[in-house]
C-alpha positions in Angstrom: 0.0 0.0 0.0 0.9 3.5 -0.8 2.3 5.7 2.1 -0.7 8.1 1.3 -3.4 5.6 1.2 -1.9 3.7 4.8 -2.1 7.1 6.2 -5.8 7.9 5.2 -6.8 4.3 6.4 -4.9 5.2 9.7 -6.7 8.3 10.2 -9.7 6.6 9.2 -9.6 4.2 12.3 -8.5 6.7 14.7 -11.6 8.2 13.9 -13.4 4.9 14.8 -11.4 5.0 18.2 -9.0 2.4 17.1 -5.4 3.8 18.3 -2.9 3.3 15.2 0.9 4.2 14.7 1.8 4.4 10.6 5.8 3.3 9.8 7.3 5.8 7.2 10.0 6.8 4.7 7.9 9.4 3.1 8.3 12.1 5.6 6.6 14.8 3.0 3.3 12.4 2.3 3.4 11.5 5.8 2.9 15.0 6.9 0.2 15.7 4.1 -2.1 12.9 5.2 -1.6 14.2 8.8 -2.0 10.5 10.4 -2.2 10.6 14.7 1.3 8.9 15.1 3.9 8.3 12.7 7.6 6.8 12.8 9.9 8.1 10.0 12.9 6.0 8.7 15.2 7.8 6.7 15.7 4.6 4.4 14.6 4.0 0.9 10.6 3.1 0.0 9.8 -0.2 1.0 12.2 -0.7 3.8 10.3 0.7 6.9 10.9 -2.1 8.6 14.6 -2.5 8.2 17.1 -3.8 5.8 16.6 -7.6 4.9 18.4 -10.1 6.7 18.7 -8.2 9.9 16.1 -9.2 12.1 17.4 -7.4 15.4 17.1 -4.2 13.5 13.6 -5.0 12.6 12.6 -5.5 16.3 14.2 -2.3 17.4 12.5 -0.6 14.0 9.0 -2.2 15.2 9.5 -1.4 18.8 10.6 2.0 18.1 7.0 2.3 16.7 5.2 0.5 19.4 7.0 3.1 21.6 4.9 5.8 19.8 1.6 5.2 21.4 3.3 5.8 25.0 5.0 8.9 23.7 2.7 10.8 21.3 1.6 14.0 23.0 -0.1 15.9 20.3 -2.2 15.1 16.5 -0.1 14.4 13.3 3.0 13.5 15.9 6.4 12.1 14.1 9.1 10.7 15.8 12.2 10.1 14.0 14.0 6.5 14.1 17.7 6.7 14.5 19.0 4.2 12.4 21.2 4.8 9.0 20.2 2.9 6.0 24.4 3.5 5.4 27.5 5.2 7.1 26.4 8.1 4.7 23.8 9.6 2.5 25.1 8.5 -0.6 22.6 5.9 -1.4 20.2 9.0 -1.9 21.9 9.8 -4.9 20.7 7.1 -7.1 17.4 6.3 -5.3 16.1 10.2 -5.5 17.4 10.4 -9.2 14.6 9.8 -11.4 16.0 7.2 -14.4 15.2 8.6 -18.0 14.2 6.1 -20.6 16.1 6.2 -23.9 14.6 7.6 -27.4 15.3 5.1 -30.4 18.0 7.4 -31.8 20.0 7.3 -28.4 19.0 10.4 -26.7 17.6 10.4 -23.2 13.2 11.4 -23.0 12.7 14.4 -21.2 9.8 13.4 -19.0 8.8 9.2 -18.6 6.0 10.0 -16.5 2.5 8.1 -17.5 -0.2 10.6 -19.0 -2.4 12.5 -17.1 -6.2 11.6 -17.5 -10.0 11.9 -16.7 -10.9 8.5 -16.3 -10.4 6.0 -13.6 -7.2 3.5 -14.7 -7.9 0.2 -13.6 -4.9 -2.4 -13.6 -7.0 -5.2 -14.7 -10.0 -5.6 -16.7 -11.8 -7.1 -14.3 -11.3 -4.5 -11.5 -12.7 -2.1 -14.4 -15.7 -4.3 -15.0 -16.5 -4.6 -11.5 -16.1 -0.8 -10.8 -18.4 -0.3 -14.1 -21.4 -2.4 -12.2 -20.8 -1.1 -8.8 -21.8 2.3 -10.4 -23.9 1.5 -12.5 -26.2 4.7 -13.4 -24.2 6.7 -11.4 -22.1 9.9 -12.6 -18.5 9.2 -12.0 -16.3 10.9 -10.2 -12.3 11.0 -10.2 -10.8 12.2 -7.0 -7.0 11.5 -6.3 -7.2 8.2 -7.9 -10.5 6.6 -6.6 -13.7 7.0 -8.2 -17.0 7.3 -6.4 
């Protein structure tokens, strides 16, 4: 799940009085979707939990979070872990630096982002079918990626 969507859902169920802490490495999204408690881990996406094969660090990552329910004092709270993905920042170099696809005659594209559209984008046919009966007869609605 997206950081932005795991920190909707986590507002979501604070709302329904269910206590939640969200583990990050997206401090900027993090802070956008305002969730009660976060944890930040300056480590690349997908790694919030640790680097593989190192199950100590895990527990210390995971009780580091557990931690936050004792320690958050205040909505949209954010501690900081302090592990280091590396000895230095380095690895950001090649992780933040967006790769460019290559033109047939060699030269780099200047933007390989997917088009912006109107319509819901469905990764299978069948999620597209059964968002097309769910609604049926309904005017649809595109609002950061989910349509009513």
């Amino acid at each position: 799940m997206c950081h932005q969507t795991v920190g909707l859902v986590a507002r979501q169920l604070e709302e329904s009085g269910i206590p939640t802490v969200t583990m990050t490495s997206a401090r900027d999204i993090t802070l956008a979707v305002n969730p009660a408690r976060a944890v930040f881990l300056d480590y690349p996406l997908g790694h919030t939990a640790g680097q593989v094969d190192d199950p100590s660090l895990g527990r210390q990552i995971v009780a580091g979070a557990l931690q936050a329910f004792a320690d958050a004092d205040h909505p949209g709270w954010i501690r900081d872990q302090p592990f280091r993905w590396a000895e230095n920042d380095s690895w950001k170099d090649d992780v933040l630096r967006p790769s460019r696809p290559v033109e047939s005659d060699g030269a780099e594209s200047a933007d390989d982002r997917s088009p912006r559209v109107d319509t819901p984008q469905y990764q299978l046919v069948d999620d597209a079918f059964a968002a097309q009966q769910s609604h049926s007869g309904q005017q649809r609605l595109v609002r950061k990626g989910v349509d009513y």
